[in-house]
Biopython code that builds the backbone (N, CA, C, O; Angstrom):
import numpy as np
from Bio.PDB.StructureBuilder import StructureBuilder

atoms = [
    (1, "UNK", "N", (-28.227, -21.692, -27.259)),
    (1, "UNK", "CA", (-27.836, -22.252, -25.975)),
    (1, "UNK", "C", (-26.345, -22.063, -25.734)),
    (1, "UNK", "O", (-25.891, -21.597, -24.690)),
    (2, "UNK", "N", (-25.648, -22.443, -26.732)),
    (2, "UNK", "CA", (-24.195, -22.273, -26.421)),
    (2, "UNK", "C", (-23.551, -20.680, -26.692)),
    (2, "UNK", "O", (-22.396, -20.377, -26.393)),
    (3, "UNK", "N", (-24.205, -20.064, -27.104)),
    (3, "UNK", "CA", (-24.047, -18.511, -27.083)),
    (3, "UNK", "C", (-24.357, -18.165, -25.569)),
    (3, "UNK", "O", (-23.471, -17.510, -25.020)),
    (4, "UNK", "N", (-25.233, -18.423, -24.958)),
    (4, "UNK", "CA", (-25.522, -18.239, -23.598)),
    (4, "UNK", "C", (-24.652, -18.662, -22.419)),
    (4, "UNK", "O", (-24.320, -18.131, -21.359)),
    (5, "UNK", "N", (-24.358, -20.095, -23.158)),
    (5, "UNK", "CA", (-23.057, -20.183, -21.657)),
    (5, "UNK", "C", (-22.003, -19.465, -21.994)),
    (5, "UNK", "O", (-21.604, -18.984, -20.934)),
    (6, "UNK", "N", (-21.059, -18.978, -23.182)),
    (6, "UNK", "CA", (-20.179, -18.333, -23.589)),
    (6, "UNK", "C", (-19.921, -16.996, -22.694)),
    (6, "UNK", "O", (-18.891, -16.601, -22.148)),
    (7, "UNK", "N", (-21.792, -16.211, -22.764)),
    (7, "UNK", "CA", (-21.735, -14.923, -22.497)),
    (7, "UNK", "C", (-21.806, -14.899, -21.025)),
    (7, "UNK", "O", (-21.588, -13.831, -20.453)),
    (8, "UNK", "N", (-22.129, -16.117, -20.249)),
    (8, "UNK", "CA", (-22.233, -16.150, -18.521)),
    (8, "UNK", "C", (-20.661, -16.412, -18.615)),
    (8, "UNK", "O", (-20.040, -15.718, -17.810)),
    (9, "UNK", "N", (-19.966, -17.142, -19.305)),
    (9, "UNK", "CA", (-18.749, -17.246, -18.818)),
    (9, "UNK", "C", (-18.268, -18.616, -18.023)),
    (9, "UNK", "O", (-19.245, -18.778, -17.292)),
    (10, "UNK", "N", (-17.529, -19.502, -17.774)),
    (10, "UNK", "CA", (-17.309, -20.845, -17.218)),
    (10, "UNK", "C", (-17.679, -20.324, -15.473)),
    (10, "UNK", "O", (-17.440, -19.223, -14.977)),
    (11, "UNK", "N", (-18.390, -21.648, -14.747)),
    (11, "UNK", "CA", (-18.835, -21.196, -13.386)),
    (11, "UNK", "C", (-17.891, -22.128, -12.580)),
    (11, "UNK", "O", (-17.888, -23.354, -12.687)),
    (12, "UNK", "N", (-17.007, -21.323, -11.673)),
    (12, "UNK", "CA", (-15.734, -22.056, -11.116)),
    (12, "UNK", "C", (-16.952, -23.495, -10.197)),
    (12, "UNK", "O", (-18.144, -23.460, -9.892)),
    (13, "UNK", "N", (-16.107, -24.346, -10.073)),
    (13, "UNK", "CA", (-16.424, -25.506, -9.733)),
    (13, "UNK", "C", (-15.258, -25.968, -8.359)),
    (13, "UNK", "O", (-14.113, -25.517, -8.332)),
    (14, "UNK", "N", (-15.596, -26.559, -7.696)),
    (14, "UNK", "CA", (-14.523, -27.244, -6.198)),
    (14, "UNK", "C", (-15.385, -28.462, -6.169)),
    (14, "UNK", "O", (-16.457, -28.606, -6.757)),
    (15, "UNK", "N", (-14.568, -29.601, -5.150)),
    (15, "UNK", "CA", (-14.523, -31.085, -4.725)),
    (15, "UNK", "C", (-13.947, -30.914, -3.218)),
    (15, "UNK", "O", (-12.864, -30.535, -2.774)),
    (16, "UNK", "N", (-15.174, -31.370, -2.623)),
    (16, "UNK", "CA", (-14.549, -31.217, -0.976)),
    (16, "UNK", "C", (-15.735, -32.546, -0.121)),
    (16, "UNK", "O", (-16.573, -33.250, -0.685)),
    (17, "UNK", "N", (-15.438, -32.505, 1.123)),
    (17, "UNK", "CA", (-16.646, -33.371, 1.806)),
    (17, "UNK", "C", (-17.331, -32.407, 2.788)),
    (17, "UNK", "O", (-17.031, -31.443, 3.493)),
    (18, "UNK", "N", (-18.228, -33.033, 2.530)),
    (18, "UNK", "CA", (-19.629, -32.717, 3.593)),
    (18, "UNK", "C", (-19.205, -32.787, 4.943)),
    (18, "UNK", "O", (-19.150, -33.969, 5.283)),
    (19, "UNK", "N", (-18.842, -31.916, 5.967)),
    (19, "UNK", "CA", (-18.956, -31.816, 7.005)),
    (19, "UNK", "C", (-20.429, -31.295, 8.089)),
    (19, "UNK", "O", (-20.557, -31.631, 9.267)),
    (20, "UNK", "N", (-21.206, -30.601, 7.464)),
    (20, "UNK", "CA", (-22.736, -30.187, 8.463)),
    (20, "UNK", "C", (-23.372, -30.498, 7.380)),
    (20, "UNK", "O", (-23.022, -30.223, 6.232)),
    (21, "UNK", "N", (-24.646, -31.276, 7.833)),
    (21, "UNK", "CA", (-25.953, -31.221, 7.204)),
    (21, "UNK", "C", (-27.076, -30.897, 8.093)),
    (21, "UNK", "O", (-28.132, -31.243, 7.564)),
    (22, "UNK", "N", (-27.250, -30.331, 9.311)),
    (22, "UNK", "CA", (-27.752, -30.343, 9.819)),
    (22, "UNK", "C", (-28.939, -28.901, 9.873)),
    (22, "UNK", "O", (-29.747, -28.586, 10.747)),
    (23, "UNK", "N", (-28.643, -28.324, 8.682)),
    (23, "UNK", "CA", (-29.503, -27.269, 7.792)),
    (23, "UNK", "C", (-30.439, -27.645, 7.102)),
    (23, "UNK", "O", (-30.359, -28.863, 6.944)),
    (24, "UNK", "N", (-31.552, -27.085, 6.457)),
    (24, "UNK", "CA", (-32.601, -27.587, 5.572)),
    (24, "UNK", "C", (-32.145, -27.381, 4.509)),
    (24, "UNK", "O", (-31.912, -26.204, 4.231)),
    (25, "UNK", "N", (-31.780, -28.640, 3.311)),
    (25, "UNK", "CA", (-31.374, -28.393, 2.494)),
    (25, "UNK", "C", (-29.942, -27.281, 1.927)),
    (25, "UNK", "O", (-29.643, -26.832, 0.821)),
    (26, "UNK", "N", (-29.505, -27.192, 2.889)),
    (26, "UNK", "CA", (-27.864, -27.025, 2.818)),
    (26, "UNK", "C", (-27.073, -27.771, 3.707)),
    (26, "UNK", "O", (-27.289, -28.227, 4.830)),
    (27, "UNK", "N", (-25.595, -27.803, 2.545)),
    (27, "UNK", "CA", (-24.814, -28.721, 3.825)),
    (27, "UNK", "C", (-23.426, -27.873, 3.692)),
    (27, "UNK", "O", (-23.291, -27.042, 2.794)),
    (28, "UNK", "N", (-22.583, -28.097, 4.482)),
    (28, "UNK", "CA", (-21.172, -27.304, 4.630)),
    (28, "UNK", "C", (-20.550, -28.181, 4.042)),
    (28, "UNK", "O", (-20.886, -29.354, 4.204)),
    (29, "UNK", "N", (-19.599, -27.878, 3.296)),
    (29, "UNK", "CA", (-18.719, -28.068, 2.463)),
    (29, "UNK", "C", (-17.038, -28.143, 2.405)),
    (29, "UNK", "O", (-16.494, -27.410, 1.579)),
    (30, "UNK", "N", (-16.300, -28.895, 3.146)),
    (30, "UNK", "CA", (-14.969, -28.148, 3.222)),
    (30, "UNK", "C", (-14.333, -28.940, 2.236)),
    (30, "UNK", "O", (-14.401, -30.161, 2.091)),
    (31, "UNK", "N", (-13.411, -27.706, 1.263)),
    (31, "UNK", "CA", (-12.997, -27.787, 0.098)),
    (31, "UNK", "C", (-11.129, -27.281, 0.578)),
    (31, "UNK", "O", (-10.752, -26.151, 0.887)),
    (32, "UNK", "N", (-10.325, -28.487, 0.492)),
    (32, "UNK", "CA", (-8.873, -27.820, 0.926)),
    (32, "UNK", "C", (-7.910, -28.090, -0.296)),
    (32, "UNK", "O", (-8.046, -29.054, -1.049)),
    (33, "UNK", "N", (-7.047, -27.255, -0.396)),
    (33, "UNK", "CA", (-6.104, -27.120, -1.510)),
    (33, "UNK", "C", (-4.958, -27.088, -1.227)),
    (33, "UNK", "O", (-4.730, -26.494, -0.173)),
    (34, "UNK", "N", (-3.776, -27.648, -1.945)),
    (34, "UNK", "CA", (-2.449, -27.850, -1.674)),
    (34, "UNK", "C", (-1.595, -26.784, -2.095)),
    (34, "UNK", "O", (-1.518, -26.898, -3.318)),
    (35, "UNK", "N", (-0.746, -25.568, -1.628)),
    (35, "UNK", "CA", (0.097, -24.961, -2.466)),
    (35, "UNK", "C", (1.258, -25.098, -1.717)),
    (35, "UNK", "O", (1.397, -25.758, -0.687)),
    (36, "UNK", "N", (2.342, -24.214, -2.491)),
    (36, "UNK", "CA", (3.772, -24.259, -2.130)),
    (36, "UNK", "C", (4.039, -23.155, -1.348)),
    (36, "UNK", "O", (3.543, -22.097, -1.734)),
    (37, "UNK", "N", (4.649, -23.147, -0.420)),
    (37, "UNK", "CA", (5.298, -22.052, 0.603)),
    (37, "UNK", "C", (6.408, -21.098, -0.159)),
    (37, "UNK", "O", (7.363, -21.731, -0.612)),
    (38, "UNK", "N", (6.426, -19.850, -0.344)),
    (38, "UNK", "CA", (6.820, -19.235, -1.530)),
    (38, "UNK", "C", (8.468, -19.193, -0.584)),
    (38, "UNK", "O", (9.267, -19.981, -1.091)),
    (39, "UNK", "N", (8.701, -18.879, -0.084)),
    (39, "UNK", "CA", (10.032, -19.136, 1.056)),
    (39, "UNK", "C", (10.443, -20.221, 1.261)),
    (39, "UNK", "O", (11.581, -20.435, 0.844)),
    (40, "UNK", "N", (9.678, -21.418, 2.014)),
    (40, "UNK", "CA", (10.399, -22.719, 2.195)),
    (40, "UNK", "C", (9.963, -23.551, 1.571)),
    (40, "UNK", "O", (10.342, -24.678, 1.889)),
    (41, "UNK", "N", (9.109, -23.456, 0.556)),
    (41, "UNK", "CA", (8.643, -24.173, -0.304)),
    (41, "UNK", "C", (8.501, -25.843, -0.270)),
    (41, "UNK", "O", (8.956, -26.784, -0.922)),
    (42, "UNK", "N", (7.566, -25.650, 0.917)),
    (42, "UNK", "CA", (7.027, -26.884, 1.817)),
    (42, "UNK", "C", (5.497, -26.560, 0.855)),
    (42, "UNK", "O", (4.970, -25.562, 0.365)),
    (43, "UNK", "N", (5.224, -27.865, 0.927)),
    (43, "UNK", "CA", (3.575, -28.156, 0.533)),
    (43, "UNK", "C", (2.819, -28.437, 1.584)),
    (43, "UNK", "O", (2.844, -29.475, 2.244)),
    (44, "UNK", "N", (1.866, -27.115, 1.799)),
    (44, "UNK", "CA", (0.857, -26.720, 2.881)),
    (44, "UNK", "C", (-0.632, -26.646, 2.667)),
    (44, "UNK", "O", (-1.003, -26.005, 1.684)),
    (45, "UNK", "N", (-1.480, -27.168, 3.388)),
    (45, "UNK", "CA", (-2.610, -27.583, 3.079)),
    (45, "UNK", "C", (-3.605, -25.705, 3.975)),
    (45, "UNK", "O", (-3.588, -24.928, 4.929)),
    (46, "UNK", "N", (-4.209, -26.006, 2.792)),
    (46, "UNK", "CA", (-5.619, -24.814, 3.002)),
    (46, "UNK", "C", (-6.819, -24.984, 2.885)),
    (46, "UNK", "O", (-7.441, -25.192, 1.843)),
    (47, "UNK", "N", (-7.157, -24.916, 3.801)),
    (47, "UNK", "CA", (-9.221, -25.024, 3.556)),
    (47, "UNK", "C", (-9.545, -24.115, 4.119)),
    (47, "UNK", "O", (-9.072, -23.334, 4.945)),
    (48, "UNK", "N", (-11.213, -24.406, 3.135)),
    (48, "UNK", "CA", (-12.125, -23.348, 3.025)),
    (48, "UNK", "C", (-13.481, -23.690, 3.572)),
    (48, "UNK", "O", (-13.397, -24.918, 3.554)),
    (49, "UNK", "N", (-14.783, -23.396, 4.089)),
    (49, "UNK", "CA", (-15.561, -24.197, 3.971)),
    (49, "UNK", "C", (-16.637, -23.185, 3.203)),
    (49, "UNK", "O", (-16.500, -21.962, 3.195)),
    (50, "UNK", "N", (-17.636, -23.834, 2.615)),
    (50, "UNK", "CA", (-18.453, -23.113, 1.791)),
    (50, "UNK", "C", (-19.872, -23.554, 2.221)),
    (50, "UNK", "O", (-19.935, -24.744, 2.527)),
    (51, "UNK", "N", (-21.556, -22.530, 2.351)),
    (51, "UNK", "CA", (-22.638, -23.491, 2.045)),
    (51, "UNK", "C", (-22.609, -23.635, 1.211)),
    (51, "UNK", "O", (-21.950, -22.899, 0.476)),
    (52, "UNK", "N", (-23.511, -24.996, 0.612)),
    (52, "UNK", "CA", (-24.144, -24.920, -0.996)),
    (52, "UNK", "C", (-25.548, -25.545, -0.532)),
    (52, "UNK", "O", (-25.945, -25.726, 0.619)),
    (53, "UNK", "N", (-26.246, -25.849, -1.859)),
    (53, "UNK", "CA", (-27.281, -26.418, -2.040)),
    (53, "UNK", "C", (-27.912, -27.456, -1.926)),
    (53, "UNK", "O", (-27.875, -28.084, -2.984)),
    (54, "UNK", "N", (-28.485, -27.955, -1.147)),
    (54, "UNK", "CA", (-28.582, -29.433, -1.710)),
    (54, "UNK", "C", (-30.514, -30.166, -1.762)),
    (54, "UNK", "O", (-31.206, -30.554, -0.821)),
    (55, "UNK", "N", (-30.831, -30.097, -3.225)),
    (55, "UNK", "CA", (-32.164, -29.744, -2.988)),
    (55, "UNK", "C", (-32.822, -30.816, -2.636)),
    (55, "UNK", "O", (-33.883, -30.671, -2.029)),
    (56, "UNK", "N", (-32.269, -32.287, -2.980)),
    (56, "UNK", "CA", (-32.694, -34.088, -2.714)),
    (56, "UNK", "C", (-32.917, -33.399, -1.028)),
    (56, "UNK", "O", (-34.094, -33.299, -0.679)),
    (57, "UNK", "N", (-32.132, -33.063, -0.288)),
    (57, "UNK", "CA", (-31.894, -32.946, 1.483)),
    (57, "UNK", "C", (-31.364, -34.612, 1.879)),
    (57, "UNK", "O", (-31.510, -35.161, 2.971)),
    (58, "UNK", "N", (-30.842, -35.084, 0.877)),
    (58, "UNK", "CA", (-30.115, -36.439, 1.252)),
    (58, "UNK", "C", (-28.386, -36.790, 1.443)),
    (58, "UNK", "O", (-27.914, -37.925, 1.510)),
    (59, "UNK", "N", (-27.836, -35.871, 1.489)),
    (59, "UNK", "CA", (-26.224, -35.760, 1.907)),
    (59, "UNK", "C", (-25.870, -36.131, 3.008)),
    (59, "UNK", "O", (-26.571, -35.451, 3.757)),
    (60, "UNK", "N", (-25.327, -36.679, 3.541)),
    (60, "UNK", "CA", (-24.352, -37.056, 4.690)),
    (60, "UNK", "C", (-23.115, -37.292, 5.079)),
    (60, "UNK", "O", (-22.454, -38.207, 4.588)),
    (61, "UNK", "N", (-22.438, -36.093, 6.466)),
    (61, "UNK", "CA", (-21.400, -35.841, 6.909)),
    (61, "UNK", "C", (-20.533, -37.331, 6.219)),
    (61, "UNK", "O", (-20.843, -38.520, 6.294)),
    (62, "UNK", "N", (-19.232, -36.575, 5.482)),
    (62, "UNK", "CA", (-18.474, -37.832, 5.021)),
    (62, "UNK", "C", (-18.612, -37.830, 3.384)),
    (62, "UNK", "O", (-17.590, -38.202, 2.807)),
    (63, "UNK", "N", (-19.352, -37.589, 2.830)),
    (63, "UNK", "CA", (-19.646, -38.285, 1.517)),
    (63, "UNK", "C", (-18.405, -36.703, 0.358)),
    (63, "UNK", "O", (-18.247, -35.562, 0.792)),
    (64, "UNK", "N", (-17.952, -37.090, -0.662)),
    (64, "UNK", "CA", (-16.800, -36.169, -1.397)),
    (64, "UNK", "C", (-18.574, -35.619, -2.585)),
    (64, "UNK", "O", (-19.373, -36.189, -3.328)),
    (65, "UNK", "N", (-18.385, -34.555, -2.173)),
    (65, "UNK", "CA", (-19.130, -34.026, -3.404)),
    (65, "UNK", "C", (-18.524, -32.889, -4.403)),
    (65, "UNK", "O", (-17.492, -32.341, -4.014)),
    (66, "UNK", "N", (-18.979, -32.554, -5.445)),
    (66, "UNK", "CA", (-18.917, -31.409, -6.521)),
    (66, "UNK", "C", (-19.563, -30.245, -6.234)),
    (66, "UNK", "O", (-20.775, -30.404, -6.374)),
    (67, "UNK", "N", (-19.299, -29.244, -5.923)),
    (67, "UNK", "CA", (-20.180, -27.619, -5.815)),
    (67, "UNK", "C", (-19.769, -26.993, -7.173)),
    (67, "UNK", "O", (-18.798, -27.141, -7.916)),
    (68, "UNK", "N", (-21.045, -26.132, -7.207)),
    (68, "UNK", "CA", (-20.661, -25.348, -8.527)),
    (68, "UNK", "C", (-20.955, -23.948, -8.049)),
    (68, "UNK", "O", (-21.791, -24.100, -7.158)),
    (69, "UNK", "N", (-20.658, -22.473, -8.205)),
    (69, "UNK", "CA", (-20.737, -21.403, -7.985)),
    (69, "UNK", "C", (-22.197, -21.160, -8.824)),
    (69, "UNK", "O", (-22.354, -21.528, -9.988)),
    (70, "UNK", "N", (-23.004, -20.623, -8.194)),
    (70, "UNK", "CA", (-24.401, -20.152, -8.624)),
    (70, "UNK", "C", (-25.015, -18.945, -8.324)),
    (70, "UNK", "O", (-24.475, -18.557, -7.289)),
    (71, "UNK", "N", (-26.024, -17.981, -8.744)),
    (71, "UNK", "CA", (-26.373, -16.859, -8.004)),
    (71, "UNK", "C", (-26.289, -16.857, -6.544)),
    (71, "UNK", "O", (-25.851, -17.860, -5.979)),
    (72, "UNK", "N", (-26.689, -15.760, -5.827)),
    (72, "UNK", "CA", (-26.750, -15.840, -4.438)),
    (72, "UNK", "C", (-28.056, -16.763, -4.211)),
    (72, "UNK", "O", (-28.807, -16.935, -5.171)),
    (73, "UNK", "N", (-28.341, -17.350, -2.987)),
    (73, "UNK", "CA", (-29.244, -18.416, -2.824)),
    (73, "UNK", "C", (-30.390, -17.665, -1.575)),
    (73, "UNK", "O", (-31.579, -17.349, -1.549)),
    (74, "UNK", "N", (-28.880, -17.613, -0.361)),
    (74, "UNK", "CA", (-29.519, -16.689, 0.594)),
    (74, "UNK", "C", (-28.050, -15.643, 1.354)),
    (74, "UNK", "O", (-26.895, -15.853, 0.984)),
    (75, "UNK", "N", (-28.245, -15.032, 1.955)),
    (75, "UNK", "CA", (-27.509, -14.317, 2.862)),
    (75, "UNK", "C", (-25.771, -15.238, 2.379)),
    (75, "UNK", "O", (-24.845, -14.689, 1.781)),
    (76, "UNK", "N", (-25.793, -16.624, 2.845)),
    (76, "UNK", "CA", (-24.157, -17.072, 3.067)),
    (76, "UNK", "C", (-23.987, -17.965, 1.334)),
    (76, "UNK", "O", (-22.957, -18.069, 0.669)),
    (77, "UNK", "N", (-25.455, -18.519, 0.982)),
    (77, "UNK", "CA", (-25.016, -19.672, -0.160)),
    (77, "UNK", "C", (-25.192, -18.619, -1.046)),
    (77, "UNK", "O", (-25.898, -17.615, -1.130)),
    (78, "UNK", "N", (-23.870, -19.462, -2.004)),
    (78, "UNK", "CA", (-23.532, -18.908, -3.106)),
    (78, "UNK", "C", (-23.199, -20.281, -4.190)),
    (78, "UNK", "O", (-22.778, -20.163, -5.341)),
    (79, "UNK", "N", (-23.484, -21.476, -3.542)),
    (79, "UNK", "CA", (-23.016, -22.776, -4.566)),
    (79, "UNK", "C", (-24.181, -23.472, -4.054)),
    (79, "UNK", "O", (-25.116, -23.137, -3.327)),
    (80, "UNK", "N", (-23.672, -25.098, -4.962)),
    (80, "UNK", "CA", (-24.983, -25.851, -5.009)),
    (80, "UNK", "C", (-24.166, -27.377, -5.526)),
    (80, "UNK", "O", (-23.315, -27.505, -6.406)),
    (81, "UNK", "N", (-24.602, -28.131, -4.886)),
    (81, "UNK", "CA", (-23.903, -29.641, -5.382)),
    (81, "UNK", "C", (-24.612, -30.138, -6.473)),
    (81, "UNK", "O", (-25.766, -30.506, -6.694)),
    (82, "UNK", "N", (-23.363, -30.014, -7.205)),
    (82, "UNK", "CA", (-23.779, -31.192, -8.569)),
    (82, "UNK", "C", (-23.795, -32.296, -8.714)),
    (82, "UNK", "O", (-24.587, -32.789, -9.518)),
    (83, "UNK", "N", (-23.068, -32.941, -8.107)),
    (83, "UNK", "CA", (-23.017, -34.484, -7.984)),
    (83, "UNK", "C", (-22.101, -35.097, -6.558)),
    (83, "UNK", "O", (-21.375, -34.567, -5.718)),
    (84, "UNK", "N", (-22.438, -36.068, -6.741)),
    (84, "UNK", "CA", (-21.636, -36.863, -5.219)),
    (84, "UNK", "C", (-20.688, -38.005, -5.919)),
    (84, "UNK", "O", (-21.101, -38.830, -6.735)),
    (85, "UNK", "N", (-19.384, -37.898, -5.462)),
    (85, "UNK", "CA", (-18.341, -38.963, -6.054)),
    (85, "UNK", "C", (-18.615, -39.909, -5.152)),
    (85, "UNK", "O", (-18.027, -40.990, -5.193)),
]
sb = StructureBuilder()
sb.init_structure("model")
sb.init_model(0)
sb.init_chain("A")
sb.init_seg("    ")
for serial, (resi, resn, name, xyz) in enumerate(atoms, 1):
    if name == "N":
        sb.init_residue(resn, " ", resi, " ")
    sb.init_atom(name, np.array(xyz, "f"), 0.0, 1.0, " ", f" {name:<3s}", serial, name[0])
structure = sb.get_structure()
């Protein structure tokens, strides 16, 4: 077992909130990150939004969840929620 996750390699992980659920069993995801302005080196906010998975179909706009990067799902998903903070 642990030879197996070694050889897949660690699966990047993000923390963002649920903005759409209004998909079957996917919800949108926006995941934003803080970096530094390489010039004025102001701290500037970036988001992303992602589908993921969600197989319960019980998420709702608002709630901070965990995505994890997974095979392709369909056409846009590529993640899947692991848990809800």
């Amino acid at each position: 077992m642990s030879a197996d996750i070694e050889s897949r390699g660690r699966r990047k992980e993000n923390i963002g909130i649920v903005v759409s659920n209004k998909m079957n069993k996917t919800v949108t995801v926006k995941v934003t990150r803080k970096l530094r302005h390489k010039k004025y080196e102001k701290v500037i906010e970036r988001s992303k939004k992602y589908y993921a998975h969600d197989d319960s179909n019980s998420l709702t706009v608002g709630q901070k969840v965990r995505i994890m990067e997974t095979r392709p799902l369909s056409k846009l998903k590529r993640w899947r929620v692991v848990e809800v903070l």
